[in-house]
LOTOR-631958 format. One record per residue (C-alpha): x, y, z; residue in one letter; residue number from 1. Coordinates in nm, 3 decimals. Layout:
N
<kolza u="X" v="Y" w="Z" rose="A" lumke="NUM"/>
...
This chain:
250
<kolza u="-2.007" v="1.149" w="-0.265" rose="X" lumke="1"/>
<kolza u="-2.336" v="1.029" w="-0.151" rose="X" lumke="2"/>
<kolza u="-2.384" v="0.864" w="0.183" rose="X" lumke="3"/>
<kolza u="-2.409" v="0.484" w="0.170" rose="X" lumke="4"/>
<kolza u="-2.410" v="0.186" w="0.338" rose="X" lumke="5"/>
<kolza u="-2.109" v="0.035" w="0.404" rose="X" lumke="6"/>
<kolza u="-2.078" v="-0.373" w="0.440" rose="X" lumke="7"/>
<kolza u="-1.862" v="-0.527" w="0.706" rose="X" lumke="8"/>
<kolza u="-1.528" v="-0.523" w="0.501" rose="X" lumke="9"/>
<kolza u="-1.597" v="-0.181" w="0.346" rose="X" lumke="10"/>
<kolza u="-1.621" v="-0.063" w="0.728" rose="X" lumke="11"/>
<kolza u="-1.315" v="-0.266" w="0.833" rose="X" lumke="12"/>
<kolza u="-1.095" v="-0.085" w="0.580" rose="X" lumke="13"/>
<kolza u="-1.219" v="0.229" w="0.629" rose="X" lumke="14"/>
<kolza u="-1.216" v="0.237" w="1.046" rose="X" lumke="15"/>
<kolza u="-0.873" v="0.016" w="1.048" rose="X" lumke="16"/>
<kolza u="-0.719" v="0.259" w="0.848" rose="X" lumke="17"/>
<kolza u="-0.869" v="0.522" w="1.086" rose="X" lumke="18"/>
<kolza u="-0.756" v="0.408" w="1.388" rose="X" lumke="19"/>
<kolza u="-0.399" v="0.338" w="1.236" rose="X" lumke="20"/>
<kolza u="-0.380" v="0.775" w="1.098" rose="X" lumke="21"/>
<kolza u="-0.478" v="0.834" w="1.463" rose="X" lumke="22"/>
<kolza u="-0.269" v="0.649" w="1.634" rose="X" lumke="23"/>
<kolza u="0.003" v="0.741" w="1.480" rose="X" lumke="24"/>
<kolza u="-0.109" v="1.062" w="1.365" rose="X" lumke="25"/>
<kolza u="0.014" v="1.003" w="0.986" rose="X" lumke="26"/>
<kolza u="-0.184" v="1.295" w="0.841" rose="X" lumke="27"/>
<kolza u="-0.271" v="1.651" w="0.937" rose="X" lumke="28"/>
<kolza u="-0.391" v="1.977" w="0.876" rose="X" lumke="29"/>
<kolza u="-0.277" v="2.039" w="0.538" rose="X" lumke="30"/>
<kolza u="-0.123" v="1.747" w="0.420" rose="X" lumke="31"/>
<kolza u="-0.089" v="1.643" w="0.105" rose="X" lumke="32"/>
<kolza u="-0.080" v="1.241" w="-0.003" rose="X" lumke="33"/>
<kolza u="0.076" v="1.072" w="-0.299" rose="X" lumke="34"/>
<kolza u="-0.116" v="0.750" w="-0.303" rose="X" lumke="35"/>
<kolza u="0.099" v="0.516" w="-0.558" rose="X" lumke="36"/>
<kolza u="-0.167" v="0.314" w="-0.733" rose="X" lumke="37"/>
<kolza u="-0.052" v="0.036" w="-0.900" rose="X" lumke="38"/>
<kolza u="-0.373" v="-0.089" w="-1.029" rose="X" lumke="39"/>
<kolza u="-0.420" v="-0.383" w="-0.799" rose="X" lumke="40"/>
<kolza u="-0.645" v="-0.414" w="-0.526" rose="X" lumke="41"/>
<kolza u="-0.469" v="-0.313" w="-0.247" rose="X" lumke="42"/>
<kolza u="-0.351" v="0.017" w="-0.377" rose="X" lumke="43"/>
<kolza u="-0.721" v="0.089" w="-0.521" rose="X" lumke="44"/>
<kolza u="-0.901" v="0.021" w="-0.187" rose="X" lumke="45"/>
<kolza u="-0.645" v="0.278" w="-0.025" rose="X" lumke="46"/>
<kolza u="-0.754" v="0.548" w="-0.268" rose="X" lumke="47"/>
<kolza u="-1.140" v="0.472" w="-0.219" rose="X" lumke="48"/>
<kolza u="-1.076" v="0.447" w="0.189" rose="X" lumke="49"/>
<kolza u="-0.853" v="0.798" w="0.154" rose="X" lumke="50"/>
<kolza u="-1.132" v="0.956" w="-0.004" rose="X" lumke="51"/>
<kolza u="-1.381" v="0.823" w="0.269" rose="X" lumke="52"/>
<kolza u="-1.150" v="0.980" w="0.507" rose="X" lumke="53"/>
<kolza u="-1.096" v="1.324" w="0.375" rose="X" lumke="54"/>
<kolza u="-1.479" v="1.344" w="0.472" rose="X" lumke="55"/>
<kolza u="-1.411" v="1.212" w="0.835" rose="X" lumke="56"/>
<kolza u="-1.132" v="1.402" w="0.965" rose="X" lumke="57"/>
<kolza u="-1.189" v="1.749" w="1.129" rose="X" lumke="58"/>
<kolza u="-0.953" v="1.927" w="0.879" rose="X" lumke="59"/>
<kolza u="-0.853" v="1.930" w="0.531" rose="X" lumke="60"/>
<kolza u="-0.614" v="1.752" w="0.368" rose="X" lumke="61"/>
<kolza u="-0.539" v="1.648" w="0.015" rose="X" lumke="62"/>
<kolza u="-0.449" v="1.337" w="-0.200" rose="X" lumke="63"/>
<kolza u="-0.313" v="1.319" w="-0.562" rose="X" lumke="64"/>
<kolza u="-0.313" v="0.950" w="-0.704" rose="X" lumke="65"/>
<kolza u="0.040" v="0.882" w="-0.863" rose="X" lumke="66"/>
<kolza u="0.042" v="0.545" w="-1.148" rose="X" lumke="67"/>
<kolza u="0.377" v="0.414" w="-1.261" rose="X" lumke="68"/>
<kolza u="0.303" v="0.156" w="-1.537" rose="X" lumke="69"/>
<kolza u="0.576" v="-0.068" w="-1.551" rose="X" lumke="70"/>
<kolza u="0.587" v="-0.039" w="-1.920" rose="X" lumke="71"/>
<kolza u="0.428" v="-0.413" w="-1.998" rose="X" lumke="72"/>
<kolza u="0.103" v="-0.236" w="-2.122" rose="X" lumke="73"/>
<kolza u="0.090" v="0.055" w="-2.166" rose="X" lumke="74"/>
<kolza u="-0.262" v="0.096" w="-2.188" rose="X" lumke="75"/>
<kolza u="-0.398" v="-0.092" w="-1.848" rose="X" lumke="76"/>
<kolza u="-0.419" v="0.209" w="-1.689" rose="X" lumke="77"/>
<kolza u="-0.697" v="0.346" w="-1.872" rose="X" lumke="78"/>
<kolza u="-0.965" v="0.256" w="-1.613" rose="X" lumke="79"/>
<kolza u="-0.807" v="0.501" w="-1.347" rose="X" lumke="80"/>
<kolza u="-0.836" v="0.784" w="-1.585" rose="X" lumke="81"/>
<kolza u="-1.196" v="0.756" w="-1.585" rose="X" lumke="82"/>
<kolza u="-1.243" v="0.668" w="-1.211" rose="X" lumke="83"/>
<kolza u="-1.010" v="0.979" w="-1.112" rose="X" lumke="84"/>
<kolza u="-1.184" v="1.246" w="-1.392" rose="X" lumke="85"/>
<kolza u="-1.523" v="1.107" w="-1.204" rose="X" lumke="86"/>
<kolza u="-1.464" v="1.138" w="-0.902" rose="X" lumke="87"/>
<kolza u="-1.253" v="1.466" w="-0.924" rose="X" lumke="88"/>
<kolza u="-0.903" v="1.316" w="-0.806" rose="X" lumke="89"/>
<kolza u="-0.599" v="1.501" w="-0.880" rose="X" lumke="90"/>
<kolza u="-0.344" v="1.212" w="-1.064" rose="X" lumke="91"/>
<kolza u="-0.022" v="1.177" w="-1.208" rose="X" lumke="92"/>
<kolza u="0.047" v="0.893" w="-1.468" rose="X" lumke="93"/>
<kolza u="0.305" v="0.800" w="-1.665" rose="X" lumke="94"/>
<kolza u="0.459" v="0.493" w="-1.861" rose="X" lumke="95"/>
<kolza u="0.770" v="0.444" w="-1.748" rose="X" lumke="96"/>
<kolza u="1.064" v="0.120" w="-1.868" rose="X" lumke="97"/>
<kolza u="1.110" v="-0.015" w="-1.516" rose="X" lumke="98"/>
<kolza u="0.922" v="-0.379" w="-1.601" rose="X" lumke="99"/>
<kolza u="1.146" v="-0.421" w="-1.865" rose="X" lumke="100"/>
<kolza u="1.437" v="-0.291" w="-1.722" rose="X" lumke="101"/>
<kolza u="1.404" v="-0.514" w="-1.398" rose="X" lumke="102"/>
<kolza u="1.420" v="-0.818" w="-1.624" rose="X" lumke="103"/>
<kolza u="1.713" v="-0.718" w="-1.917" rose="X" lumke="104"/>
<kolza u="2.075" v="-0.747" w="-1.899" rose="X" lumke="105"/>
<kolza u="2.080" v="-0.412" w="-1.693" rose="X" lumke="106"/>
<kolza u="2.013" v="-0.597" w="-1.409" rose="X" lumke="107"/>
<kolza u="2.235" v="-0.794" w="-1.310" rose="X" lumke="108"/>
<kolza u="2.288" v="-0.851" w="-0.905" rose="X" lumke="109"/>
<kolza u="1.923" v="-0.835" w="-0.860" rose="X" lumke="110"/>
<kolza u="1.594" v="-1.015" w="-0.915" rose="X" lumke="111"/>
<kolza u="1.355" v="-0.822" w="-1.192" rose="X" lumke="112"/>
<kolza u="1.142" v="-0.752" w="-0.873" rose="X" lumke="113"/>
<kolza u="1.377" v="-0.574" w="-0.647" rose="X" lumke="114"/>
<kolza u="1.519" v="-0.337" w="-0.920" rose="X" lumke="115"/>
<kolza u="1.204" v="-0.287" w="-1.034" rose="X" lumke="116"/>
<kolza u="1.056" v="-0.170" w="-0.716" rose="X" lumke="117"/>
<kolza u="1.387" v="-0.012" w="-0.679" rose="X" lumke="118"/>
<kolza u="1.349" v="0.219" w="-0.963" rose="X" lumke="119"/>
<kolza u="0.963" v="0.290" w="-0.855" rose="X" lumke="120"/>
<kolza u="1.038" v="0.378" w="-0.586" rose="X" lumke="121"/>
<kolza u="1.315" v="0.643" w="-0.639" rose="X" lumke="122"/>
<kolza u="1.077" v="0.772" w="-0.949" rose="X" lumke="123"/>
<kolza u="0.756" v="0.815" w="-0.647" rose="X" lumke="124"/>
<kolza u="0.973" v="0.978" w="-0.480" rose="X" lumke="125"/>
<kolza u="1.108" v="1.251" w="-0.706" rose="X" lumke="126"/>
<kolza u="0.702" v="1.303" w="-0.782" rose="X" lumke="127"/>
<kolza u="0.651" v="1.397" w="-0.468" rose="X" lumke="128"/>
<kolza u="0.923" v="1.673" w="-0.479" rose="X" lumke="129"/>
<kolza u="0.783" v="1.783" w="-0.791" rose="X" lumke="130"/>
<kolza u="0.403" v="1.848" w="-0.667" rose="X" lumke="131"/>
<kolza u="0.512" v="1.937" w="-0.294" rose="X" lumke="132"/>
<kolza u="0.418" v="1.640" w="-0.157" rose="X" lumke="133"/>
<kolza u="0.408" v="1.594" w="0.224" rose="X" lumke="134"/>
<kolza u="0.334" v="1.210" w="0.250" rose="X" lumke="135"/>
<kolza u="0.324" v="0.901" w="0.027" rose="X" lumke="136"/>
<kolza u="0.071" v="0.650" w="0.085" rose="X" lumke="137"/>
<kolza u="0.130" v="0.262" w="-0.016" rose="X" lumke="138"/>
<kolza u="-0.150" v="-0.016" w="0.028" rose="X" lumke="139"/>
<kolza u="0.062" v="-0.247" w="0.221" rose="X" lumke="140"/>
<kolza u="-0.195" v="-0.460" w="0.465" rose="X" lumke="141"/>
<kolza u="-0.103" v="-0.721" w="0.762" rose="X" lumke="142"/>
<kolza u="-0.058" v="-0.998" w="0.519" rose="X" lumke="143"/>
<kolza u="0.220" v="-0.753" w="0.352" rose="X" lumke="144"/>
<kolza u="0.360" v="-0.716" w="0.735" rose="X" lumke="145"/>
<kolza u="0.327" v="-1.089" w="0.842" rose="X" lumke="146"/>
<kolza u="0.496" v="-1.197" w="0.529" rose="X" lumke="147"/>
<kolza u="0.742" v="-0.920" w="0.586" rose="X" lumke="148"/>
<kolza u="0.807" v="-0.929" w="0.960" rose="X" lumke="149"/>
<kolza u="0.884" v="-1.354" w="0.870" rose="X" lumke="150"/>
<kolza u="1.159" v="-1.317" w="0.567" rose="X" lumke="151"/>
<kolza u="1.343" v="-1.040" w="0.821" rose="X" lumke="152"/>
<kolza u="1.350" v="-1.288" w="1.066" rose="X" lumke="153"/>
<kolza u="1.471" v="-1.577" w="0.869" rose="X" lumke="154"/>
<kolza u="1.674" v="-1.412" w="0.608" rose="X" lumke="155"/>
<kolza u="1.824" v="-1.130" w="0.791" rose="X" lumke="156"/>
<kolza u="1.817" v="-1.235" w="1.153" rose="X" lumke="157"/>
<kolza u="1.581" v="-0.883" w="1.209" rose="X" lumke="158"/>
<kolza u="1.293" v="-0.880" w="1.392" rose="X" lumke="159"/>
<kolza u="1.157" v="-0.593" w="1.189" rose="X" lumke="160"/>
<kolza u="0.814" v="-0.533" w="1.050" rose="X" lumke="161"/>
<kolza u="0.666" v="-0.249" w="0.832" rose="X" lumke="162"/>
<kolza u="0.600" v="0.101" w="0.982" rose="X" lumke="163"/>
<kolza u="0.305" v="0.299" w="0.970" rose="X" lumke="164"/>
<kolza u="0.447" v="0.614" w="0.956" rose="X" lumke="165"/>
<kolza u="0.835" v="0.666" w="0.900" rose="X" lumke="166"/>
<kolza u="0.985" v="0.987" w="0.809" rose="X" lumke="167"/>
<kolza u="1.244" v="1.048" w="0.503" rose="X" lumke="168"/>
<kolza u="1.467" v="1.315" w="0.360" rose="X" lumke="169"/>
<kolza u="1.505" v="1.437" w="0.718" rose="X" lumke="170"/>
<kolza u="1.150" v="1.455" w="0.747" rose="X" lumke="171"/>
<kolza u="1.052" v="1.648" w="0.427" rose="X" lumke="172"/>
<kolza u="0.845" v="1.330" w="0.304" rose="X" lumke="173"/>
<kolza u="0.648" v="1.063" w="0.574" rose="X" lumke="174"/>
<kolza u="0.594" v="0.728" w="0.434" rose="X" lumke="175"/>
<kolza u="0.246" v="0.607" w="0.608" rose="X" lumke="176"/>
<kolza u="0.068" v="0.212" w="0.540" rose="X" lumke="177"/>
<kolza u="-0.303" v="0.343" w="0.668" rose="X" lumke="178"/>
<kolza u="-0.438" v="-0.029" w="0.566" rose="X" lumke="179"/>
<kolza u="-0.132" v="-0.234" w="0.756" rose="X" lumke="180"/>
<kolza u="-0.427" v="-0.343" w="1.011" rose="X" lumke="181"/>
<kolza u="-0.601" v="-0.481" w="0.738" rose="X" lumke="182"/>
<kolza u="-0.599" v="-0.878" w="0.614" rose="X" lumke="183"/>
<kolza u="-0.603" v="-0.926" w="0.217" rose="X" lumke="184"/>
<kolza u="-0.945" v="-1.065" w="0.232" rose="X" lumke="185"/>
<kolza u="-1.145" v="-0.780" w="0.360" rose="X" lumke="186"/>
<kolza u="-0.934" v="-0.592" w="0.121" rose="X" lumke="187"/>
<kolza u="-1.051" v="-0.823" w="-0.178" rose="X" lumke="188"/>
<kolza u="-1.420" v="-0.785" w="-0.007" rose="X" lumke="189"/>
<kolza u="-1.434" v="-0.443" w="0.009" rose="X" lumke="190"/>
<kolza u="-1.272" v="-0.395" w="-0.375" rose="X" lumke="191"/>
<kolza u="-1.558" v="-0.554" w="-0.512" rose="X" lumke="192"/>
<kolza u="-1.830" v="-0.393" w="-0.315" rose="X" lumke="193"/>
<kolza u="-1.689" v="-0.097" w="-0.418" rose="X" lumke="194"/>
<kolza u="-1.683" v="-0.219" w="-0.798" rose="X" lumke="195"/>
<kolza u="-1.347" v="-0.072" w="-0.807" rose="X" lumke="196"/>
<kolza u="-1.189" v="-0.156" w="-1.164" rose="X" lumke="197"/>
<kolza u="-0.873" v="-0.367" w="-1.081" rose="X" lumke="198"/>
<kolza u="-0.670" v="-0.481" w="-1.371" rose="X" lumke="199"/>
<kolza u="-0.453" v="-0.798" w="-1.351" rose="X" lumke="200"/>
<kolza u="-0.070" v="-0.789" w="-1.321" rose="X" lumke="201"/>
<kolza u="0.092" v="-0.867" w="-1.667" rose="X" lumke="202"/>
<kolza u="0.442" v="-0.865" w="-1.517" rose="X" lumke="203"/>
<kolza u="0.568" v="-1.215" w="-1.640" rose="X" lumke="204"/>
<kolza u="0.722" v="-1.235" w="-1.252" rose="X" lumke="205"/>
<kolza u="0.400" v="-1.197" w="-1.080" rose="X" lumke="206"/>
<kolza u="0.332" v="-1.470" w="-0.834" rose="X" lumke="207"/>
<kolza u="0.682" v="-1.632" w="-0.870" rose="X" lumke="208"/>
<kolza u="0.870" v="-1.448" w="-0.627" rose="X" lumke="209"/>
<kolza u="1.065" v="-1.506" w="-0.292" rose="X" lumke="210"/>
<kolza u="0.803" v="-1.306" w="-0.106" rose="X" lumke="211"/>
<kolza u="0.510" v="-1.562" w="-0.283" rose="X" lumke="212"/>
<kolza u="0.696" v="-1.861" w="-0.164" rose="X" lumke="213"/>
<kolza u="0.704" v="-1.689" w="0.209" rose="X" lumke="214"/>
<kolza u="0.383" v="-1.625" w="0.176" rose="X" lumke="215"/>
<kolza u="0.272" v="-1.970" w="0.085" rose="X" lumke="216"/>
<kolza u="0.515" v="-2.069" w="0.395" rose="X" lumke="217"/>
<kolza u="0.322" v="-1.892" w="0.646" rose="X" lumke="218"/>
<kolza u="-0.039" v="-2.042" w="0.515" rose="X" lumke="219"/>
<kolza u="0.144" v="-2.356" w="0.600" rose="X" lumke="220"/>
<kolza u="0.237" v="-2.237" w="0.944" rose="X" lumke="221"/>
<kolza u="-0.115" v="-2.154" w="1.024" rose="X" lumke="222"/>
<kolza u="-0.279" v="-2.479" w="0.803" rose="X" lumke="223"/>
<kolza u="-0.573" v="-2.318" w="0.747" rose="X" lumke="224"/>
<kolza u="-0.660" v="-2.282" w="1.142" rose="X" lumke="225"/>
<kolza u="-0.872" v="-1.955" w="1.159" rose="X" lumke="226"/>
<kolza u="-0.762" v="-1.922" w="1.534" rose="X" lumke="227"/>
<kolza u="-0.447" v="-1.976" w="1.472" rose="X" lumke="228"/>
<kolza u="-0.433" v="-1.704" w="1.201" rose="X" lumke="229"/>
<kolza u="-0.576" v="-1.450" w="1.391" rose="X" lumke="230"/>
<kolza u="-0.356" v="-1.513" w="1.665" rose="X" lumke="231"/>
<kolza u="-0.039" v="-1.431" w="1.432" rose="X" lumke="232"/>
<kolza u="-0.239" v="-1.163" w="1.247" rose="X" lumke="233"/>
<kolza u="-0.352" v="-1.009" w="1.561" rose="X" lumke="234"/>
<kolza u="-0.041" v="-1.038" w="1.797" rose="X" lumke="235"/>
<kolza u="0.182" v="-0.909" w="1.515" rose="X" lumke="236"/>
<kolza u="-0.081" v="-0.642" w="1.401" rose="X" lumke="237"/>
<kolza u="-0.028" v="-0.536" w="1.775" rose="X" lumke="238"/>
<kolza u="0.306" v="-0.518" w="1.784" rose="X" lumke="239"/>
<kolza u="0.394" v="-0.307" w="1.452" rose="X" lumke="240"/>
<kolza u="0.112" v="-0.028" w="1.582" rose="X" lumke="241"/>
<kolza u="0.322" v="-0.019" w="1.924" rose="X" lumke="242"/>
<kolza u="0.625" v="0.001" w="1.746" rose="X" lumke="243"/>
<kolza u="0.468" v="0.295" w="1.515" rose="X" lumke="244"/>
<kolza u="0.316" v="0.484" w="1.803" rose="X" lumke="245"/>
<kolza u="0.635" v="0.465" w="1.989" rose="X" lumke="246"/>
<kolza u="0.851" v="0.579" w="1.730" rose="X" lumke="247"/>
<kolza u="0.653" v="0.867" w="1.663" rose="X" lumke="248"/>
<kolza u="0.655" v="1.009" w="1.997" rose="X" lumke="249"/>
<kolza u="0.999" v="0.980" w="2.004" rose="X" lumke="250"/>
């Protein structure tokens, strides 16, 4: 990788994510990170700020870049192929029938986005068994933890975030968010600085879900006030990095 000149949101990404690994300490020597790429932006900026951060670190560790298609198209993934055969990325893909599943007859408690995610998830995790995994890497960011922290609060009664950093399978597997200090648009920024080849969602949910409408619920909350934003951001940004640290020293 040659050296180059990062802009403003490429650096935010990349030294946000920093400072969340080491304050948390998510990765070390010898660790080696699923990074579940779904083909949208946040997932692909994760991979490109990983790979920035293999060469930052003062020791090794290793990432393998794991793609469930849904099973809408089962050709969208073809632009990740290239980028990980390019750049010399280990990768697991495979077409899977969770889309599908999450909206047929099978499902029938659910919405078609919680079963899907459902099954995902239990299939990411049985990956990471297979190849010896030590860590699994999602591209959550602070709008994903705002958002969050808000429908625990209102639907559950929780005041409960995202962590950073949580262990699973009695610690066999860590579950780290390096990008949950980072807000969607520096994200989006950095993506296409990078020219990173993000393919739209074809999921016929996308965009119509409960976590949407809380989303479009908190942009109300804030009206479009920049200080105001950053004061929620910020102050909750805070808080779930306190809440990581902490429960990683315990």
């Amino acid at each position: 990788m040659s050296k180059e000149k990062l802009s403003y949101a490429q650096q935010v990404c990349v030294k946000s994510a920093g400072k969340a690994m080491q304050r948390t300490g998510m990765v070390g020597p010898g660790a080696k990170v699923g990074v579940a790429v779904s083909g949208g932006v946040d997932s692909w900026v994760l991979l490109e700020v990983l790979r920035r951060r293999q060469r930052i670190v003062p020791f090794r560790f290793d990432i393998m870049a794991i793609h469930l298609n849904p099973g809408f198209d089962a050709e969208n993934h073809a632009p990740l192929v290239e980028y990980l055969a390019k750049h010399g990325v280990a990768g697991h893909i495979e077409v899977t029938d969770h889309g599908p599943r999450g909206h047929s007859p099978e499902n029938r408690r659910n919405s078609a986005c919680f079963y899907c995610a459902m099954l995902r998830r239990t299939r990411l995790f049985e990956v990471c068994q297979r190849y010896g995994l030590t860590h699994l890497a999602f591209g959550h960011n602070a709008d994903d933890l705002v958002t969050t922290f808000f429908m625990n609060l209102v639907q559950n009664g929780r005041v409960e975030g995202m962590g950073m950093c949580d262990d699973f399978f009695k610690g066999a597997l860590k579950v780290i968010r390096p990008l949950l200090l980072v807000e969607k648009p520096d994200i989006i920024k950095a993506a296409r600085r990078w020219e990173l080849p993000v393919w739209s969602n074809p999921c016929p949910s996308a965009g119509k879900t409960n976590r949407a409408n809380f989303q479009a619920k908190i942009d109300a909350l804030h009206g479009g006030d920049k200080m105001l934003k950053t004061n929620l951001f910020n102050g909750l940004c805070r808080w779930q990095l306190a809440q990581s640290e902490s429960g990683n020293k315990a």
